[in-house]
CHARMM internal coordinates of N, CA and C (Angstrom, degrees):
IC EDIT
DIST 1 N 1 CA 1.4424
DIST 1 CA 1 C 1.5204
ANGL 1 N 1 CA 1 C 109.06
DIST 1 C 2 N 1.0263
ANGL 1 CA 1 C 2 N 110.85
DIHE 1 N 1 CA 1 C 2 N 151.29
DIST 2 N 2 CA 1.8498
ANGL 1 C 2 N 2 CA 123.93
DIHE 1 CA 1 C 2 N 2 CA -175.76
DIST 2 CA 2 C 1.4090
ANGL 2 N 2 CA 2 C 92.35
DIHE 1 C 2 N 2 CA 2 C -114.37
DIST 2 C 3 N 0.9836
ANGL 2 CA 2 C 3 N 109.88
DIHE 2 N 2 CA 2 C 3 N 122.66
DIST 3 N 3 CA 1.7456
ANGL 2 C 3 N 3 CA 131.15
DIHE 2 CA 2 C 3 N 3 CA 167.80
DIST 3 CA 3 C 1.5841
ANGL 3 N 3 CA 3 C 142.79
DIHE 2 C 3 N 3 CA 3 C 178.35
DIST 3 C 4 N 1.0691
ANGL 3 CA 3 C 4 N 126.11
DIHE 3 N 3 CA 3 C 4 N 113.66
DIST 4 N 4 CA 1.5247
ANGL 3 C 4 N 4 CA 116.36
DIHE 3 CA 3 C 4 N 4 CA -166.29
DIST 4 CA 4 C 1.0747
ANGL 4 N 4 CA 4 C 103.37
DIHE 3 C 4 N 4 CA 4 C -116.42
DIST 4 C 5 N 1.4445
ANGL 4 CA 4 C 5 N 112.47
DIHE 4 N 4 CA 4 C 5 N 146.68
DIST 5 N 5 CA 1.8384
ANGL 4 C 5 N 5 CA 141.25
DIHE 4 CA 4 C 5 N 5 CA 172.36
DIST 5 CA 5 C 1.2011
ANGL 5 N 5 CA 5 C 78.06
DIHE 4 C 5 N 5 CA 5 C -89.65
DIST 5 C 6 N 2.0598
ANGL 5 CA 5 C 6 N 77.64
DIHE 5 N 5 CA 5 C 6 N 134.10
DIST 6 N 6 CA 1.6964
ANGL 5 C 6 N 6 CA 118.66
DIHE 5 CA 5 C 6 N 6 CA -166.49
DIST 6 CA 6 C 1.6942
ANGL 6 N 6 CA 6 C 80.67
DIHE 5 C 6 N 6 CA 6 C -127.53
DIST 6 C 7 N 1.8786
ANGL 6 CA 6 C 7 N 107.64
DIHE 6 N 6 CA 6 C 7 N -177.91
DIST 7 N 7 CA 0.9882
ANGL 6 C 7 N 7 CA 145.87
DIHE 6 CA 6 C 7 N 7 CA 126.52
DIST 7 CA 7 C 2.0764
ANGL 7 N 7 CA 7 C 91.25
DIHE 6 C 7 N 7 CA 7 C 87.64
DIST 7 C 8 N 0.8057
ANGL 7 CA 7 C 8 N 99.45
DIHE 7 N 7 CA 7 C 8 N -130.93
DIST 8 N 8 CA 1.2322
ANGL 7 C 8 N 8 CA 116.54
DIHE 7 CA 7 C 8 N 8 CA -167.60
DIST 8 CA 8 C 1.6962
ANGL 8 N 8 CA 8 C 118.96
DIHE 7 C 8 N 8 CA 8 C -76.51
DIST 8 C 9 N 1.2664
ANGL 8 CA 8 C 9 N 120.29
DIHE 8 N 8 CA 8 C 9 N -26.45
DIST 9 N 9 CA 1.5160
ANGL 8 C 9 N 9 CA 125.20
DIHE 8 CA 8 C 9 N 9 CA 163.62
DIST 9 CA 9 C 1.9404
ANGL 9 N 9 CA 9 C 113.11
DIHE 8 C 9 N 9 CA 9 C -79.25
DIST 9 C 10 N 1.4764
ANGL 9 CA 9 C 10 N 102.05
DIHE 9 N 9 CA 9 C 10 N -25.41
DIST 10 N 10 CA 1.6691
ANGL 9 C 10 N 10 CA 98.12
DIHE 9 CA 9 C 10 N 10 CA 177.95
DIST 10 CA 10 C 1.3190
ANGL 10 N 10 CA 10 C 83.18
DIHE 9 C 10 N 10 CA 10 C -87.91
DIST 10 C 11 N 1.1152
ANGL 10 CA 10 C 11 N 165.23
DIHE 10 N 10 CA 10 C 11 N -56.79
DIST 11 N 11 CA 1.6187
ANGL 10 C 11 N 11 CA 150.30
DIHE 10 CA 10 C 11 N 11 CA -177.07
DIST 11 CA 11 C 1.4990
ANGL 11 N 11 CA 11 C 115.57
DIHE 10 C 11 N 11 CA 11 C -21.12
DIST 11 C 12 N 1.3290
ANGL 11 CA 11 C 12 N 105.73
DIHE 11 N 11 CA 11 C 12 N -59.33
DIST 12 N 12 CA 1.4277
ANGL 11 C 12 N 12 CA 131.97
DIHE 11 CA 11 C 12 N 12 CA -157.15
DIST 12 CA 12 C 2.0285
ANGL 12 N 12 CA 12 C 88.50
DIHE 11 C 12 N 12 CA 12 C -75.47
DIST 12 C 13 N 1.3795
ANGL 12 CA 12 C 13 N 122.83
DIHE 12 N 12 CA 12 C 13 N -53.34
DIST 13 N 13 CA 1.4440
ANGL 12 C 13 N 13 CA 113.65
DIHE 12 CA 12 C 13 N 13 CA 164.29
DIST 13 CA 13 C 1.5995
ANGL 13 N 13 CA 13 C 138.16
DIHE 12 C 13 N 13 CA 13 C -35.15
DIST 13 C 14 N 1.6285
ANGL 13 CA 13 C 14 N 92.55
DIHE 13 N 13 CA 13 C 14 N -36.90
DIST 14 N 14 CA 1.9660
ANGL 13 C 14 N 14 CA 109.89
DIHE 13 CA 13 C 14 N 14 CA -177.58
DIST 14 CA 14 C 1.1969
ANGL 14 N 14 CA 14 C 100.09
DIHE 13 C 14 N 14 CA 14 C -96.31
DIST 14 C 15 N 1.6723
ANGL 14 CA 14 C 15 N 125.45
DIHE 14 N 14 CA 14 C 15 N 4.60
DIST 15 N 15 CA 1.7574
ANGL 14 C 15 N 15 CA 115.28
DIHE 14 CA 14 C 15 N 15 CA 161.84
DIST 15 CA 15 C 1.5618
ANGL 15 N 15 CA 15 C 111.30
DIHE 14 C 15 N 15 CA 15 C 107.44
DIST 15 C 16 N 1.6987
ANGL 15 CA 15 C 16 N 112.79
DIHE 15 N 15 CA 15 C 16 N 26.98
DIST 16 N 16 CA 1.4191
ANGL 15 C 16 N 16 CA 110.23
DIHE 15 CA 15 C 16 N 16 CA -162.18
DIST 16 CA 16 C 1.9636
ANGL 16 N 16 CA 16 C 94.80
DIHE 15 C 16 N 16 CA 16 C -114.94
DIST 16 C 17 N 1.3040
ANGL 16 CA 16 C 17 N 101.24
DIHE 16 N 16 CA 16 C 17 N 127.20
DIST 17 N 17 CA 1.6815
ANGL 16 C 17 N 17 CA 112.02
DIHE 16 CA 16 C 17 N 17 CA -169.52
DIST 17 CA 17 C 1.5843
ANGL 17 N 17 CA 17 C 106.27
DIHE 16 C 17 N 17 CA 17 C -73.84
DIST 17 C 18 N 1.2770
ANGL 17 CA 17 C 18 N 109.84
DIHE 17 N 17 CA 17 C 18 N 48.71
DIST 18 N 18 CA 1.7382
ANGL 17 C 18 N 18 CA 106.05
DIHE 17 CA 17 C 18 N 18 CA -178.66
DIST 18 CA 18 C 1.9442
ANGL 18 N 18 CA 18 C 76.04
DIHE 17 C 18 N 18 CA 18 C -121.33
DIST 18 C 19 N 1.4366
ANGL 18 CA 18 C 19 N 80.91
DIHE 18 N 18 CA 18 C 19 N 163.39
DIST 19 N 19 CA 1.5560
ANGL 18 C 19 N 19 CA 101.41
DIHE 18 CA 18 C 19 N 19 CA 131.61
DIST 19 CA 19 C 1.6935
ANGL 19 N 19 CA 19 C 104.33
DIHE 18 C 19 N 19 CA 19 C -179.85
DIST 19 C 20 N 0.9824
ANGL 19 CA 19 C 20 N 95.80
DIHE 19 N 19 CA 19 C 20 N 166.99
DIST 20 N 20 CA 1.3472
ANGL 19 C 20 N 20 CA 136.16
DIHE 19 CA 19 C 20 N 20 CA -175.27
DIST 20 CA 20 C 1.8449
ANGL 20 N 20 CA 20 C 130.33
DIHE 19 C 20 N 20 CA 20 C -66.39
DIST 20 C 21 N 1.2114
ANGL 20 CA 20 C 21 N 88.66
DIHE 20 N 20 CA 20 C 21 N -63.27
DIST 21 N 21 CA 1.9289
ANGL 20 C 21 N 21 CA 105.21
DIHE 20 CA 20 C 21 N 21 CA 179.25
DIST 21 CA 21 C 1.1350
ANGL 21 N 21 CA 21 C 88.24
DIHE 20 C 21 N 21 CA 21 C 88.65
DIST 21 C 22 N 1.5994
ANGL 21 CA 21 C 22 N 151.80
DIHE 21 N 21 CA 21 C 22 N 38.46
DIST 22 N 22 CA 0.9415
ANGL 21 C 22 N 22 CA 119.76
DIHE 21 CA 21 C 22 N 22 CA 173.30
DIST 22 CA 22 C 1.5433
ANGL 22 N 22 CA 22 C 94.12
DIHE 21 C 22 N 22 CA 22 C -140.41
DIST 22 C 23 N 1.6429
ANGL 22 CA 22 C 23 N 117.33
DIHE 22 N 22 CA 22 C 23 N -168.77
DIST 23 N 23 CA 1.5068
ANGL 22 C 23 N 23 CA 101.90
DIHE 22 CA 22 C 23 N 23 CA 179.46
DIST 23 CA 23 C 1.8069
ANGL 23 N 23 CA 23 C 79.50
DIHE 22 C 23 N 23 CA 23 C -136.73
DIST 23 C 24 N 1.1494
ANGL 23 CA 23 C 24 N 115.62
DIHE 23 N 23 CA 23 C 24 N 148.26
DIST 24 N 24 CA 1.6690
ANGL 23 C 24 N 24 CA 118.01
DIHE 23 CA 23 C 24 N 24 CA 177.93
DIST 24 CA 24 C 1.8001
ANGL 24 N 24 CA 24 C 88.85
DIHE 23 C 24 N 24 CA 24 C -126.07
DIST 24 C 25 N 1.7545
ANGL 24 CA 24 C 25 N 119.65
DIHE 24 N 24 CA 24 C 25 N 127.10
DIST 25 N 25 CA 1.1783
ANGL 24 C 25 N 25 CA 92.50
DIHE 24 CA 24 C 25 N 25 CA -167.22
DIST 25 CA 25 C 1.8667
ANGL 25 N 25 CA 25 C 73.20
DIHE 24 C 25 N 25 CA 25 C -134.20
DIST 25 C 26 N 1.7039
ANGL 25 CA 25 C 26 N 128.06
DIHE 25 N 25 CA 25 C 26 N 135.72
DIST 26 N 26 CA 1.4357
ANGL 25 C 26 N 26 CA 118.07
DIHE 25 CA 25 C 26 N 26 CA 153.80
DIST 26 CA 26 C 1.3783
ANGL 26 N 26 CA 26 C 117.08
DIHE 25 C 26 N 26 CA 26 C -82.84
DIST 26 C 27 N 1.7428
ANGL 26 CA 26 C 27 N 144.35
DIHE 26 N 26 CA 26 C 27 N 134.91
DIST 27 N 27 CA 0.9422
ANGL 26 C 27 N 27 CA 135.86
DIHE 26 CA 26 C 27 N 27 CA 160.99
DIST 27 CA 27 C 1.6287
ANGL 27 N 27 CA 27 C 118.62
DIHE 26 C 27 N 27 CA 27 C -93.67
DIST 27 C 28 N 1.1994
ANGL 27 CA 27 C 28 N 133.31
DIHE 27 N 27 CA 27 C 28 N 132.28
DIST 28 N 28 CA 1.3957
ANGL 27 C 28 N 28 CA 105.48
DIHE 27 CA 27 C 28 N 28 CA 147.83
DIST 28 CA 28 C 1.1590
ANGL 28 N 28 CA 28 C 143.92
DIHE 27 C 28 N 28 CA 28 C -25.25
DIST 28 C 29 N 1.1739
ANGL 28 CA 28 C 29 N 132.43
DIHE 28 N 28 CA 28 C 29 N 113.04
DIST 29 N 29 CA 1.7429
ANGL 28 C 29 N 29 CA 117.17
DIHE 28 CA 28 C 29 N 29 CA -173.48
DIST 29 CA 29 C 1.3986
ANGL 29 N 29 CA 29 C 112.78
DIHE 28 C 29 N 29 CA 29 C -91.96
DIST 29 C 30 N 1.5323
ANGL 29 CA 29 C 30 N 127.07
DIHE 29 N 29 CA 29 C 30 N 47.42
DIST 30 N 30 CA 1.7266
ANGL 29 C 30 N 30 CA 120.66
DIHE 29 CA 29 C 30 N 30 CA 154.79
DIST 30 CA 30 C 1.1997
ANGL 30 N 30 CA 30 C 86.50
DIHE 29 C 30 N 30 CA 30 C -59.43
DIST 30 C 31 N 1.3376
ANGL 30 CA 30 C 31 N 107.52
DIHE 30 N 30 CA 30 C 31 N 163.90
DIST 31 N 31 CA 1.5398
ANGL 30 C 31 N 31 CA 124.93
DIHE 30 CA 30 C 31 N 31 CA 167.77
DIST 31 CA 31 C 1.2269
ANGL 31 N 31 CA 31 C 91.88
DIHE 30 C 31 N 31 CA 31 C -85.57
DIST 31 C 32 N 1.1273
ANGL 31 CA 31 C 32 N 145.20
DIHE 31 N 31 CA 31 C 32 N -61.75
DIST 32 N 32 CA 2.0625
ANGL 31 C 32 N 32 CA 130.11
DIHE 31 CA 31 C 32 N 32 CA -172.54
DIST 32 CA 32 C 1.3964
ANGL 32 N 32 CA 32 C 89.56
DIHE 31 C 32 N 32 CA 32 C -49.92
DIST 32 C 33 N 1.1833
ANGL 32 CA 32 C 33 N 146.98
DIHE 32 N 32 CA 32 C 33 N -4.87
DIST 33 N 33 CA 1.5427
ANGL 32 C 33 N 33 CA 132.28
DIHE 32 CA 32 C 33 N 33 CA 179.50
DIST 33 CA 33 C 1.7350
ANGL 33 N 33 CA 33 C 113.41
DIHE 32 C 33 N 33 CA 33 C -90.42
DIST 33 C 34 N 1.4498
ANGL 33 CA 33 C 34 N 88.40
DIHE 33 N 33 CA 33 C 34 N -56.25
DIST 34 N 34 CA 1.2104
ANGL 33 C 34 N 34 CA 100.50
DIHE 33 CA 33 C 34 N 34 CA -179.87
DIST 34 CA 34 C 1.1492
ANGL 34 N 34 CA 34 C 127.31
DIHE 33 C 34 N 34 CA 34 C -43.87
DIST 34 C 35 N 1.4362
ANGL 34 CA 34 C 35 N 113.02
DIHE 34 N 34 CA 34 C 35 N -52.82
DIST 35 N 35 CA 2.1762
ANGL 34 C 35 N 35 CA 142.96
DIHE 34 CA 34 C 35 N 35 CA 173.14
DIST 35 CA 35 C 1.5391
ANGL 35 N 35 CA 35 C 99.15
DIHE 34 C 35 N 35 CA 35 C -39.45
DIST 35 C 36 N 1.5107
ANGL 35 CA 35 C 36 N 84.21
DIHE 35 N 35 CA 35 C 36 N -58.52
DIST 36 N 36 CA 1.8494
ANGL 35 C 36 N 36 CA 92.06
DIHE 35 CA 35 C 36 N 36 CA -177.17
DIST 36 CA 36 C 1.4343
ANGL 36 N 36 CA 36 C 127.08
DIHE 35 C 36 N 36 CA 36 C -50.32
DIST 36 C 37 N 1.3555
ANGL 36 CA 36 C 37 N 96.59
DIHE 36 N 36 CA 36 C 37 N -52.25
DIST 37 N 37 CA 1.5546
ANGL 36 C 37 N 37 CA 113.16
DIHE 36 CA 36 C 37 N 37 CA 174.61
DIST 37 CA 37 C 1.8233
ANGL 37 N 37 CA 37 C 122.38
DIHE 36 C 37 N 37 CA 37 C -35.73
DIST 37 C 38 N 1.9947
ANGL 37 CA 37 C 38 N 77.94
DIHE 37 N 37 CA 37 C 38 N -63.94
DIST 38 N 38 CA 1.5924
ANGL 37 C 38 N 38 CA 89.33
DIHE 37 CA 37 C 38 N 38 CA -167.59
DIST 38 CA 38 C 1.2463
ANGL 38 N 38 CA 38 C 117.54
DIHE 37 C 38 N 38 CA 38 C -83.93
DIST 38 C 39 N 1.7554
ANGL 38 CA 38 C 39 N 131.17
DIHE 38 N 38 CA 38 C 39 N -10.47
DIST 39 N 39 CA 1.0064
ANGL 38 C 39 N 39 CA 112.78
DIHE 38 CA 38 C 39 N 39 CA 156.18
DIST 39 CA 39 C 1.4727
ANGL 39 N 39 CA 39 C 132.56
DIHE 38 C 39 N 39 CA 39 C -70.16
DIST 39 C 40 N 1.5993
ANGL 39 CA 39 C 40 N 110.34
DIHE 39 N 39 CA 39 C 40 N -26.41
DIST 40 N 40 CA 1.6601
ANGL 39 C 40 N 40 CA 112.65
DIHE 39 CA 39 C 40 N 40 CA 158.87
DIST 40 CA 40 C 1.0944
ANGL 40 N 40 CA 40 C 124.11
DIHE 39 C 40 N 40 CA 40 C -10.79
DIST 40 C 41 N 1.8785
ANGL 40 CA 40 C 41 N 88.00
DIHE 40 N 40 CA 40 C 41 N -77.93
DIST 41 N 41 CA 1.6160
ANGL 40 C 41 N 41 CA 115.73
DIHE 40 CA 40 C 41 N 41 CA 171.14
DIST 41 CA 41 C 1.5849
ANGL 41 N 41 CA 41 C 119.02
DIHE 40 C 41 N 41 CA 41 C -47.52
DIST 41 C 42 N 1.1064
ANGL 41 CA 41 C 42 N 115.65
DIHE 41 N 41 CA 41 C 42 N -63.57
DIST 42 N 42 CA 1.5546
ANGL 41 C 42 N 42 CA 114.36
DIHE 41 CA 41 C 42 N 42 CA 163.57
DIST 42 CA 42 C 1.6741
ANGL 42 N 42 CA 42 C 114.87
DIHE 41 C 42 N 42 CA 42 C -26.97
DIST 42 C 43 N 1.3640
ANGL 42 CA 42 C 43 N 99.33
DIHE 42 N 42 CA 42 C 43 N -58.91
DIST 43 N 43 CA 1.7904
ANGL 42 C 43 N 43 CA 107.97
DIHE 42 CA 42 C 43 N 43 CA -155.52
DIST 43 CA 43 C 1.9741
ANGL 43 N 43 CA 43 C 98.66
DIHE 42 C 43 N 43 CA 43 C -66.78
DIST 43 C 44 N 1.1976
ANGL 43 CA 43 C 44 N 118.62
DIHE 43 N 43 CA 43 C 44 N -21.28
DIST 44 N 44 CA 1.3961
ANGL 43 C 44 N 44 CA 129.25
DIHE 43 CA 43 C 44 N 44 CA 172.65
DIST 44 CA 44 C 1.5701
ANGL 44 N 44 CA 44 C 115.84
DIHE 43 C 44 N 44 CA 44 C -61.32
DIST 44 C 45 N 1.1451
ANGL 44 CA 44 C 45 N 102.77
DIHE 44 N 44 CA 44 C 45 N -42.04
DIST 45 N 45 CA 1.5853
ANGL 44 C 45 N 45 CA 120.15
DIHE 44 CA 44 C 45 N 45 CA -150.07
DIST 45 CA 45 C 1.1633
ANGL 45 N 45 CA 45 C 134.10
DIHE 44 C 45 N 45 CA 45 C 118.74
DIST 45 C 46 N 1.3914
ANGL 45 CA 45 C 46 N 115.52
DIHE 45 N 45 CA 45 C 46 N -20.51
DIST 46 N 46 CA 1.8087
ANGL 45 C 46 N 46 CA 138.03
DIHE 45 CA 45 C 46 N 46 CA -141.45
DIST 46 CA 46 C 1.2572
ANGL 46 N 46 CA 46 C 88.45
DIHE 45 C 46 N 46 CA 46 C -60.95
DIST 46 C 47 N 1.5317
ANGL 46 CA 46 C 47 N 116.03
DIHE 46 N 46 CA 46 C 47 N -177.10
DIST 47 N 47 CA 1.2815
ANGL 46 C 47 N 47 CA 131.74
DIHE 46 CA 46 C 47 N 47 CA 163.44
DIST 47 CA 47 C 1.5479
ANGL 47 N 47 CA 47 C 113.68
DIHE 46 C 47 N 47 CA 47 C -132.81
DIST 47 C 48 N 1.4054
ANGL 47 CA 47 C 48 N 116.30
DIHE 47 N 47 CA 47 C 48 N 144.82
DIST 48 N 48 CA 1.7118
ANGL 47 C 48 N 48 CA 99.52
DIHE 47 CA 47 C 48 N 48 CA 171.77
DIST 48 CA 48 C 1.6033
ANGL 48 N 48 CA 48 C 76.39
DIHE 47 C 48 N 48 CA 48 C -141.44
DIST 48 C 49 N 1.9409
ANGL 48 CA 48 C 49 N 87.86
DIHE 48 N 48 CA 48 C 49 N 141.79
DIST 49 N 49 CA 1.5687
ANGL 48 C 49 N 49 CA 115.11
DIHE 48 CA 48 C 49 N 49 CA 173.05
DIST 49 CA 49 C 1.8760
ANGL 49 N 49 CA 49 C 106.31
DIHE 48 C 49 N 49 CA 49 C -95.19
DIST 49 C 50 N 1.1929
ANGL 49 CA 49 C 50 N 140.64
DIHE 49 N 49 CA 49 C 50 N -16.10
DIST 50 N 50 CA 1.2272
ANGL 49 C 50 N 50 CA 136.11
DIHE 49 CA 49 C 50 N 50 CA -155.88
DIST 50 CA 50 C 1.4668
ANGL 50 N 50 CA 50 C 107.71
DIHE 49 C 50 N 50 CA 50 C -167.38
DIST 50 C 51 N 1.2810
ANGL 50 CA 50 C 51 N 99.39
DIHE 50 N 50 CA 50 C 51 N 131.10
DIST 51 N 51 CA 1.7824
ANGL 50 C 51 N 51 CA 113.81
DIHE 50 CA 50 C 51 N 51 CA -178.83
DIST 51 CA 51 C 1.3567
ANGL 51 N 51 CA 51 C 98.92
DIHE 50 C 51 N 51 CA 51 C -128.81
DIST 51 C 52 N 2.1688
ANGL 51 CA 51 C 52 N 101.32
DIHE 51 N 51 CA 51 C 52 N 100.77
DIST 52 N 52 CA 1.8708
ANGL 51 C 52 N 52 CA 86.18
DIHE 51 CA 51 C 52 N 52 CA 171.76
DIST 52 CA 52 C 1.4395
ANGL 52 N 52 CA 52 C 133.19
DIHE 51 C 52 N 52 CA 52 C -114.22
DIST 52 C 53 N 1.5332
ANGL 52 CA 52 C 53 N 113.79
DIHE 52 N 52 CA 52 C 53 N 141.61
DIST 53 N 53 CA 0.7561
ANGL 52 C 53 N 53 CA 120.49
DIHE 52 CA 52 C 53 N 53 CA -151.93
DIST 53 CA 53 C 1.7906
ANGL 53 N 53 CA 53 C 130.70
DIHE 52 C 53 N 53 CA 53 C -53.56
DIST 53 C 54 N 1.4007
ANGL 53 CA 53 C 54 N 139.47
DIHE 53 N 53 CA 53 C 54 N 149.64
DIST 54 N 54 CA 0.9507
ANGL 53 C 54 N 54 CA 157.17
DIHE 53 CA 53 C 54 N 54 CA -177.11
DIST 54 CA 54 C 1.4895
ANGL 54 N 54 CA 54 C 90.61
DIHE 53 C 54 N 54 CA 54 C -25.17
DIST 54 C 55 N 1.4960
ANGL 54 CA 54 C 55 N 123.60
DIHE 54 N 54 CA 54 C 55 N 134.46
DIST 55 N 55 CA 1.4667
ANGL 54 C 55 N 55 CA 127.96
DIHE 54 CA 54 C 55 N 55 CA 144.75
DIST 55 CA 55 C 1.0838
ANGL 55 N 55 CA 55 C 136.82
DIHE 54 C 55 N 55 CA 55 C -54.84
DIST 55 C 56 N 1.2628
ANGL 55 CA 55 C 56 N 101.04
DIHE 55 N 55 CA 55 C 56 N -51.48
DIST 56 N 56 CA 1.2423
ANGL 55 C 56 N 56 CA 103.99
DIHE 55 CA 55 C 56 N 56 CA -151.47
DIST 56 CA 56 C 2.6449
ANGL 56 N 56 CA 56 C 83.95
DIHE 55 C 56 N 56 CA 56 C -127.13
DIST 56 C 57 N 1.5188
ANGL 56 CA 56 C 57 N 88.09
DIHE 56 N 56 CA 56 C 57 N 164.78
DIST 57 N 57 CA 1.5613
ANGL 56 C 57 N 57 CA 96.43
DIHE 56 CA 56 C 57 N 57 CA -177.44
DIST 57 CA 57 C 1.1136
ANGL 57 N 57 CA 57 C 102.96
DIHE 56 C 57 N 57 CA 57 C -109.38
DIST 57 C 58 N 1.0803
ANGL 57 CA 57 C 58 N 133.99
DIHE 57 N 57 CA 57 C 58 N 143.91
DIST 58 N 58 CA 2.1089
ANGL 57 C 58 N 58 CA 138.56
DIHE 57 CA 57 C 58 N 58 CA 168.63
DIST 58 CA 58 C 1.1913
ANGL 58 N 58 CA 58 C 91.19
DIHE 57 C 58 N 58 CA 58 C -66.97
DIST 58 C 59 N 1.7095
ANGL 58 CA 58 C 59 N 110.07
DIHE 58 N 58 CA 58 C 59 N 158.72
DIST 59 N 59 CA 1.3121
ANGL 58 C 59 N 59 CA 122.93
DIHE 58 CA 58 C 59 N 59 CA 165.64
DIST 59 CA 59 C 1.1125
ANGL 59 N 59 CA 59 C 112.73
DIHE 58 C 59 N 59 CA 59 C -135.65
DIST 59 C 60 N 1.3032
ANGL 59 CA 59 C 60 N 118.85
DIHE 59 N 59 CA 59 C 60 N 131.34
DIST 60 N 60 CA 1.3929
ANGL 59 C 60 N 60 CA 134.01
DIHE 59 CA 59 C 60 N 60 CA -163.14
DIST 60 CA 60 C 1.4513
ANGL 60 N 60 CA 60 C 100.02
DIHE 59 C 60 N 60 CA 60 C -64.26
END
COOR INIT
IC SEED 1 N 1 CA 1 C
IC BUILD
């Protein structure tokens, strides 16, 4: 899977005394990425409230 912890938990990794309570995570959005991802999450228990959408559009 392709994905990096963002925001306030990768802070707390490079030595920064915040945190958050939260987890900010970017995935790749291939769809073989995505499947992968969220069944992870599934197979854990996890929960996700919001999937947002693509930024940016491919151009042919």
């Amino acid at each position: 899977m392709e994905y990096l912890l963002i925001s306030g938990q990768a802070a707390v990794l490079y030595g920064a005394a915040t945190f958050s309570g939260d987890v900010d995570i970017w995935v790749n959005p291939t769809p073989t990425n995505l499947t992968a991802f969220l069944a992870a999450l599934t197979s854990q228990g996890a929960r996700y409230y919001k999937l947002t959408p693509a930024l940016t559009v491919p151009r042919d």
